[in-house]
C-alpha positions in Angstrom: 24.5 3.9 -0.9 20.8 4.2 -0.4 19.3 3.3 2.9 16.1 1.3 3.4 16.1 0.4 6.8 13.4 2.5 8.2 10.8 1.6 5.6 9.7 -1.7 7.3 8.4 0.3 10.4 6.3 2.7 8.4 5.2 -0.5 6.2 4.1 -2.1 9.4 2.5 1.1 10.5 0.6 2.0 7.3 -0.7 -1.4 7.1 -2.2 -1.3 11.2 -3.6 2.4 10.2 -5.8 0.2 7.7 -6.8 -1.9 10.2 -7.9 0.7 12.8 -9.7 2.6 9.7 -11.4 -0.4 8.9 -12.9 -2.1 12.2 -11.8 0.2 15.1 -14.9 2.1 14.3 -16.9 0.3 16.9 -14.6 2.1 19.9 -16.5 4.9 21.3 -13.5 7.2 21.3 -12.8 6.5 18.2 -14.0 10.1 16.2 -11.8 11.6 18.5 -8.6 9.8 17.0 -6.4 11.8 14.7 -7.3 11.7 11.8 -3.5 10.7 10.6 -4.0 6.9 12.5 -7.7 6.5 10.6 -6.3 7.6 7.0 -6.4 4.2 5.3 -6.8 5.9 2.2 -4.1 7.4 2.3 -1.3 4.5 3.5 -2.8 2.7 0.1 -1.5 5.3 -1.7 2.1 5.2 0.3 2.0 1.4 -0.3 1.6 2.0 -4.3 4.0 4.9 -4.2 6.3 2.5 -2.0 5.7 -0.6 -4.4 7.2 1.5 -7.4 10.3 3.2 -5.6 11.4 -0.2 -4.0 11.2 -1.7 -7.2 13.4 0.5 -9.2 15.8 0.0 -6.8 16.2 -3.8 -6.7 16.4 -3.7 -10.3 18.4 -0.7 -11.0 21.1 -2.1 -10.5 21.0 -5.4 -11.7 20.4 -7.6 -14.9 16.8 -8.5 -15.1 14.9 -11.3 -16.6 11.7 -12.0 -16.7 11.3 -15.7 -15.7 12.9 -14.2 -12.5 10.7 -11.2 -12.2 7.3 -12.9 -12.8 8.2 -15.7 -10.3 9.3 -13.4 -7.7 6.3 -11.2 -8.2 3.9 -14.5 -8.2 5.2 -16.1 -4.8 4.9 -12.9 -3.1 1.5 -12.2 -3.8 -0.5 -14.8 -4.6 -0.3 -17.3 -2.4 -2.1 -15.0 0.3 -3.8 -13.7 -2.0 -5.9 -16.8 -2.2 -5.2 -18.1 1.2 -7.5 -15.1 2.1 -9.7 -15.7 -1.0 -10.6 -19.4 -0.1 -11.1 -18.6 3.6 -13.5 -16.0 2.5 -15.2 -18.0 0.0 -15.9 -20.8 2.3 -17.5 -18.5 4.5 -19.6 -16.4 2.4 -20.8 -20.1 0.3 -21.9 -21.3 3.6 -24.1 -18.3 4.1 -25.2 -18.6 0.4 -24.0 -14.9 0.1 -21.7 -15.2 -2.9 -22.4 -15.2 -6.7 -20.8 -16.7 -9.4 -20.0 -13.5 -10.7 -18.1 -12.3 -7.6 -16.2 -15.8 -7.2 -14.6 -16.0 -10.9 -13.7 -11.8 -11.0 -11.8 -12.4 -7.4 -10.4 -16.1 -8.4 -9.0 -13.9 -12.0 -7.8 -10.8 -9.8 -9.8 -8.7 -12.2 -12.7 -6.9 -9.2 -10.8 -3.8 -9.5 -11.5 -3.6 -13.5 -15.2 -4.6 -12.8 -18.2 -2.5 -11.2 -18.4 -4.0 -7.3 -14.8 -4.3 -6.5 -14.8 -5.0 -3.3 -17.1 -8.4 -2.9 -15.2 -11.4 -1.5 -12.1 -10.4 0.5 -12.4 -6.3 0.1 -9.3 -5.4 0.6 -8.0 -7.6 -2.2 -8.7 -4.7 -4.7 -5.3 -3.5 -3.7 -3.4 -6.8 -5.3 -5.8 -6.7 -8.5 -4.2 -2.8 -8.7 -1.0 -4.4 -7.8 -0.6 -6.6 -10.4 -1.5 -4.3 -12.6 1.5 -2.2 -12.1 3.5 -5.1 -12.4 2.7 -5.8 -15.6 4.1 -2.5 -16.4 7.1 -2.5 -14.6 9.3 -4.3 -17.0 8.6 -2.0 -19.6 9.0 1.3 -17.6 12.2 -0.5 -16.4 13.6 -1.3 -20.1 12.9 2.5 -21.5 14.6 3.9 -18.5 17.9 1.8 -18.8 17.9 1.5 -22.4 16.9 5.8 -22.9 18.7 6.9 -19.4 17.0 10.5 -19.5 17.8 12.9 -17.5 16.6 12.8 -13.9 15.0 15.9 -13.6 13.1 14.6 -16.6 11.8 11.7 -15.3 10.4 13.3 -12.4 8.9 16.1 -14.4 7.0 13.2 -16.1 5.9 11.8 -13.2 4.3 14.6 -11.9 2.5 15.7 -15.0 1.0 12.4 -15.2 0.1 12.8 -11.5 -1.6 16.5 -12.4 -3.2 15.0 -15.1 -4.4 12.2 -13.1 -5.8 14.9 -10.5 -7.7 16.9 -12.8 -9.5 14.5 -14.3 -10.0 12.9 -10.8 -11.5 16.3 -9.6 -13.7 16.2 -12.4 -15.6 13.5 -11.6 -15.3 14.1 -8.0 -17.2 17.9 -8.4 -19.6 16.3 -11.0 -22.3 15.5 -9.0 -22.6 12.0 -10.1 -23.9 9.9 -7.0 -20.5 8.9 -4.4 -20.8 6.1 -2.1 -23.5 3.7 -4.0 -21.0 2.2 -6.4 -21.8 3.5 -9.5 -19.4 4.1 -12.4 -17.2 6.6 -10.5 -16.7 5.0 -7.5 -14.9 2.2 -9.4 -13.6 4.6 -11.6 -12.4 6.8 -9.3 -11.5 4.7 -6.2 -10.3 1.1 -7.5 -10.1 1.4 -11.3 -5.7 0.6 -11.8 -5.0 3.6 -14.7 -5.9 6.4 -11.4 -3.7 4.8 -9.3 -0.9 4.7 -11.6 0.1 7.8 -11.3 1.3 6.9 -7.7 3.1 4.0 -8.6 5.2 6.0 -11.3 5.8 8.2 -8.9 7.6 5.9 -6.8 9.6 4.8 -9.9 10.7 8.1 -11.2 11.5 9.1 -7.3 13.9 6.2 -7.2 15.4 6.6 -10.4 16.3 10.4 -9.5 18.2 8.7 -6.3 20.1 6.4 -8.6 21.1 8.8 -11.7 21.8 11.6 -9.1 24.2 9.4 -7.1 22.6 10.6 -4.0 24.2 9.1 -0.7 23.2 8.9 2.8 24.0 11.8 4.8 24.2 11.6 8.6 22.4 14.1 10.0 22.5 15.3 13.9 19.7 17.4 15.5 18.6 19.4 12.4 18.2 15.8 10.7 15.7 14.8 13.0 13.7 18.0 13.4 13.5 17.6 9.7 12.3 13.7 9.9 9.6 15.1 12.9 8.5 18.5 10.6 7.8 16.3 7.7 5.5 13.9 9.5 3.8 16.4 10.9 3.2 17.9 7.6 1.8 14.8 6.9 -0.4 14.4 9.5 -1.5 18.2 9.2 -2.6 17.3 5.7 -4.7 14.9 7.0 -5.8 16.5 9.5 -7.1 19.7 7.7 -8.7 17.6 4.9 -12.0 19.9 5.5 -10.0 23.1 5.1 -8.5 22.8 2.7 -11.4 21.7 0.2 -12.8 24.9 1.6 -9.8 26.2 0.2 -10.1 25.2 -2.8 -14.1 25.5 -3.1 -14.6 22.3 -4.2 -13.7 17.9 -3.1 -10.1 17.4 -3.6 -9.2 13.9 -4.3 -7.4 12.8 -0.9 -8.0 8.9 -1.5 -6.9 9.0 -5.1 -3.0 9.7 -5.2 -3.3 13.2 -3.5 -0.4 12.4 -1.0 1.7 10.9 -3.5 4.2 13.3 -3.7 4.4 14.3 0.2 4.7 10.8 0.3 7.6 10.9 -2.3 9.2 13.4 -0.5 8.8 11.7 3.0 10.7 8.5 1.4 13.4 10.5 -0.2 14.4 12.0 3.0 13.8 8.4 4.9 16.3 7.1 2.3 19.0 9.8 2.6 19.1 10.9 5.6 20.0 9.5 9.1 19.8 10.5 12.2 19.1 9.1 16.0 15.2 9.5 15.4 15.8 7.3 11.9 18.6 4.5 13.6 15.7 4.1 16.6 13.2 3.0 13.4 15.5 1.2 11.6 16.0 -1.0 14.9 16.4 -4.8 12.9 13.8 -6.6 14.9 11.2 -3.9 12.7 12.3 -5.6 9.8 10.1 -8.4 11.0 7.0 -6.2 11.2 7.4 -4.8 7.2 7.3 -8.9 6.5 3.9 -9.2 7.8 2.6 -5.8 6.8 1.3 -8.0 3.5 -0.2 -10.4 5.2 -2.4 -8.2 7.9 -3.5 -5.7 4.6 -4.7 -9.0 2.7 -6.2 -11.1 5.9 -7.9 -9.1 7.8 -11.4 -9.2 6.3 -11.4 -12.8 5.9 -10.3 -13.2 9.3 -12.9 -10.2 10.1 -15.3 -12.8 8.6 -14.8 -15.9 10.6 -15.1 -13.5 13.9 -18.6 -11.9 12.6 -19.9 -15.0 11.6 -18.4 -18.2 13.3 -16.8 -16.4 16.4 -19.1 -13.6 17.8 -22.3 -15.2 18.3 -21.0 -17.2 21.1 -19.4 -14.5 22.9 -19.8 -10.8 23.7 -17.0 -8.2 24.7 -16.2 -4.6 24.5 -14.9 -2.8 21.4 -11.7 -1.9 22.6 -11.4 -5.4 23.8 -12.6 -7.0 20.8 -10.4 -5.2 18.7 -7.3 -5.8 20.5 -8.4 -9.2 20.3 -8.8 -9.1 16.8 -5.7 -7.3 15.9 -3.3 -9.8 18.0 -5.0 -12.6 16.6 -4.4 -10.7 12.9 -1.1 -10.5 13.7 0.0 -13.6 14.8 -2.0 -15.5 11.7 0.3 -13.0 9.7 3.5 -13.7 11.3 2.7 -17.5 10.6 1.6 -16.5 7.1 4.9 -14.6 6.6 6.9 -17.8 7.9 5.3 -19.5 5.4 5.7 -18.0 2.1 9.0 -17.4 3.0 9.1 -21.4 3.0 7.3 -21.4 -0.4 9.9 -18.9 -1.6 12.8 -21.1 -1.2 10.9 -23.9 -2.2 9.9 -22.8 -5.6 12.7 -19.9 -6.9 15.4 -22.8 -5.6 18.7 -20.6 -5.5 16.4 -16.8 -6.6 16.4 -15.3 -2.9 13.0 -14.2 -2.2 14.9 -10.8 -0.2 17.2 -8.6 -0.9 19.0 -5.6 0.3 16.3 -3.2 0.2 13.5 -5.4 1.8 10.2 -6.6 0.4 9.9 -5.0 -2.8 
């Protein structure tokens, strides 16, 4: 049987790595960080590559319909989704800083389809992407159970599609079209759904290798968790030596577009299948509590960013390190009473669907 229990930690984790990448900036030690705890590029791309592995395996094993699906997938997301949309549009009316344009792209979850993504709530580029991939789901879901290839197949698929996806990304990257002033290839490359797909299907074709394998868990002793600490650090070495290794290479490699996804791939497999004292100390219960929220901090924290910039901080000053503390407890709690509610919204709406299953938020 596959184990899950350790992913909430590294949920919670890869969602507060966004948060110090985004406004921990301010902190005057903050350049001398690793790089690892300021990669928020790179914890969107575990989250997609997450999205698609948890997926397969609630499904896999399970008849599927998609009255059931589509309500699961609707009470999950968008309820927050425009909790942090209203809060944000209130705020940004009042200051007469928001178009039309912005307000009907973000109210139809399209911004990550249009030039401009990130207006509004920025971060909510991520569900827009999100929702994207499932759409697709079903249908990658039905060829796989109605086909059954091979597993080996699956994941050679996978990874071409990831290749391809990499090329084409380095292209564009090396091309010398302007970066960083939103024109076509920064939505293109950054937000636009097709380049992040790759990650996602990824995650599927991972999953589905654990199920048609019949891998189990193995406990593990020492070895198990020198092999949990040597891939992590692997991880964060990649990171880490970004600059190296485009001199490597002699040109920009594409670390915020799906680069990681099959470290990330790996690190899940052996998260999954493996367990050892390092593992049983992360999959602790009460950290199931913390991958709840993780949704909830990734979607609210520019609004909430918001009301502190414009309605909060004019009436009080503080340090960085303070305000951000500040911030992030604050964050957190408005996500643990966020959490509390959806869950209350779940039962409320799917009736006798359960809004959880065995492995977790999917």
């Amino acid at each position: 049987m596959i184990n899950t229990s350790t992913l909430p930690f590294f949920r919670f984790l890869a969602a507060s790595v966004v948060v110090f990448f985004h406004f921990g900036q301010k902190i005057d030690w903050y350049p001398q960080v690793p790089d690892v705890f300021k990669a928020g590029s790179l914890m969107v791309t575990f989250f997609f590559v997450l999205s698609g592995f948890l997926l397969y395996l609630g499904y896999s094993q399970k008849s599927f319909t998609v009255r059931q699906y589509i309500l699961k997938r609707v009470v999950k997301i968008l309820p927050l989704y425009y909790l942090a949309f209203v809060i944000s549009v209130g705020i940004l009316f009042s200051f007469s800083t928001l178009t039309g344009y912005d307000f009907f792209k973000n109210l139809l979850c399209v911004q990550s389809w249009r030039p401009y993504p990130l207006t509004v709530n920025f971060t909510s580029w991520f569900v827009s992407v999100l929702l994207f991939f499932y759409a697709v789901f079903p249908l990658l879901l039905f060829y796989l159970k109605r086909i059954r290839p091979k597993g080996w197949v699956v994941l050679l698929a996978g990874l071409m599609l990831w290749s391809v996806t990499q090329w084409f990304t380095v292209k564009i990257l090396n091309s010398g079209v302007s970066i960083g002033n939103f024109y076509w290839s920064d939505t293109l490359l950054y937000y636009f759904p097709p380049f992040h797909f790759c990650s996602f299907l990824l995650g599927v074709c991972g999953a589905y290798c654990l199920v048609a394998w019949d891998l189990q868990v193995r406990k593990g002793g020492l070895f198990s968790a020198l092999t949990t600490c040597v891939l992590l650090t692997v991880v964060a070495m990649m990171v880490q030596l970004q600059p190296a290794l485009n001199k490597l290479a002699g040109y920009s490699l594409p670390f915020s577009v799906s680069f990681y996804a099959p470290l990330i791939l790996l690190l899940l497999w052996h998260l999954t299948l493996s367990r050892n004292p390092l593992l049983e100390i992360l999959a602790w219960p009460k950290f199931n509590i913390l991958g709840e929220v993780s949704y909830a901090i990734f979607i609210l924290q520019a609004p909430l960013d918001k009301l502190d910039t414009y309605v909060l901080s004019p009436h009080y000053v503080m340090g960085p390190v303070t305000h951000f503390m500040l911030f992030f407890t604050v964050l957190l709690c408005v996500s643990f009473l966020a959490a509390w509610a959806e869950k209350a919204l779940a039962k409320r709406l799917a009736g006798r669907l359960s809004m959880t299953n065995r492995f977790g938020r999917i």
